[in-house]
C-alpha positions as CSV (number, residue, x, y, z in Angstrom):
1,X,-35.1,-18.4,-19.2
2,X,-33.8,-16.6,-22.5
3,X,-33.6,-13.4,-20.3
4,X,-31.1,-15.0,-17.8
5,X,-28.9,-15.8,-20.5
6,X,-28.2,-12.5,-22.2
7,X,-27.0,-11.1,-18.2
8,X,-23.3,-11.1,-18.2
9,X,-21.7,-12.5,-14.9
10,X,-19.6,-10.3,-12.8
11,X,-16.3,-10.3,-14.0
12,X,-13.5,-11.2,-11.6
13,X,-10.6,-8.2,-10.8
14,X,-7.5,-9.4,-9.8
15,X,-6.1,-8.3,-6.5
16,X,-3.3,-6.0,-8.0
17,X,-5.7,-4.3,-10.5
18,X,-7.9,-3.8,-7.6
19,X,-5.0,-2.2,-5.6
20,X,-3.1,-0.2,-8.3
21,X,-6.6,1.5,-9.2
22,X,-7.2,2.8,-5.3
23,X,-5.7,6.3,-5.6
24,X,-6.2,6.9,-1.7
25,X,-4.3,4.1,-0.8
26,X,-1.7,4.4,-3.1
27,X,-1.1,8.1,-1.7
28,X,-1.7,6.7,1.8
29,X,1.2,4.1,1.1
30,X,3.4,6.7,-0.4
31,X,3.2,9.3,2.3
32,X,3.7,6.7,5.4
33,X,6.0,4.2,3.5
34,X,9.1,7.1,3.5
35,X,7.7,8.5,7.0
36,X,8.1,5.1,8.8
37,X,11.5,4.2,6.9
38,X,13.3,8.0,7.6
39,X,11.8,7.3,11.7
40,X,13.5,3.4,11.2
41,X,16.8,5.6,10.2
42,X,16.7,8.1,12.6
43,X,16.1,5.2,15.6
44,X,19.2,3.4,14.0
45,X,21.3,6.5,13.5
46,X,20.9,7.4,17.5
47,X,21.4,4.4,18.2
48,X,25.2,4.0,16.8
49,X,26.1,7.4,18.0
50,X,28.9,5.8,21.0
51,X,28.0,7.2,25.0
52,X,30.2,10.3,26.0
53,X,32.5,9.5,28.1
């Protein structure tokens, strides 16, 4: 029993840490975050350009 004692337990990460320390999906988010916002502006810029008559 002395054994079990001296074995630390797992220590908890909080979610943030765990997402802040994920270099891939920090560059994933960073590459398709301004992708999808520059399509969202292109759709709306087309969009409120008026019909020729």
């Amino acid at each position: 029993m002395p054994e079990e004692e001296n074995v630390p337990k797992p220590e908890h990460i909080p979610f943030f840490q765990r997402l802040l320390e994920n270099t891939f999906l920090l560059l994933f988010i960073g590459v398709a975050m301004p992708t999808v916002f520059y399509i969202l502006w292109g759709v709306m810029e087309i969009a409120t350009i008026p019909v020729a008559p």
